[in-house]
DRENLUM-600981 format. One line per field, with one value per residue (C-alpha): residue number from 1; y, z, x; residue in one letter. Coordinates in steps of 0.5 Angstrom, whole numbers, always signed. Each point is the difference from the previous one (the first is absolute). Layout:
N
num = (NUM/...)
py = (Y/...)
pz = (Z/...)
px = (X/...)
residu = (a/...)
//
This chain:
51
num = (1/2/3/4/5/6/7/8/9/10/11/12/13/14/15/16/17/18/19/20/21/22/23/24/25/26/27/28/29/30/31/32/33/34/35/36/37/38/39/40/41/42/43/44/45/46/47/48/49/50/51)
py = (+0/+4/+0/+5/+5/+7/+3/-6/+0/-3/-7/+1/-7/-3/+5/-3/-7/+3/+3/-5/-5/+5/+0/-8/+0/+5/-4/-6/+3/+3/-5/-4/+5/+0/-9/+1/+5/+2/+0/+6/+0/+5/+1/+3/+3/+1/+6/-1/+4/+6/-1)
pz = (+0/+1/-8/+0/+5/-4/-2/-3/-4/-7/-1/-7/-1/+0/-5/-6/+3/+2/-8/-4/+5/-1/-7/-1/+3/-3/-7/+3/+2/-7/-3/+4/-1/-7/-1/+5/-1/-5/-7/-5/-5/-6/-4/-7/-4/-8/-3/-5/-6/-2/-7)
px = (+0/+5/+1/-6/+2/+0/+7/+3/+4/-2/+4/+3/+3/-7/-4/+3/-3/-7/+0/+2/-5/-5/+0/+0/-7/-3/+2/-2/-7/+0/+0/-4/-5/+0/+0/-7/-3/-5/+1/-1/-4/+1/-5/+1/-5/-2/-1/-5/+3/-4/-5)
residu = (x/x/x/x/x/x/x/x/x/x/x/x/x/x/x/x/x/x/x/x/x/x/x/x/x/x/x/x/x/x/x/x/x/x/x/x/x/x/x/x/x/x/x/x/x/x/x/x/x/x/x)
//
C-alpha cells in the first residue's frame, strides 16, 4: 500500500512494460471484438439511369 501514497516517484523502468502490456491487450481485445462481434452489412444501391 505504500506504492500508492502521494509523492511517489514514477518507476520509470516499469513504464516501458506496462505500455507494451498494454497494447498487446487492447490487440488481442480488437481482434476478438472483431472475430465475434457482429458482421457489417453493406448495401449497395443501383441508380436507375435517366431516359
Amino acid at each position: 500500500m505504500s506504492r500508492l501514497l502521494p509523492g511517489r516517484r514514477v518507476d520509470w523502468r516499469q513504464l516501458t512494460l506496462i505500455i507494451i502490456s498494454g497494447l498487446m491487450i487492447g490487440a488481442i481485445f480488437g481482434e476478438a471484438i472483431k472475430v465475434f462481434g457482429p458482421e457489417r452489412t453493406t448495401v449497395v444501391a443501383r441508380i436507375k439511369p435517366r431516359p
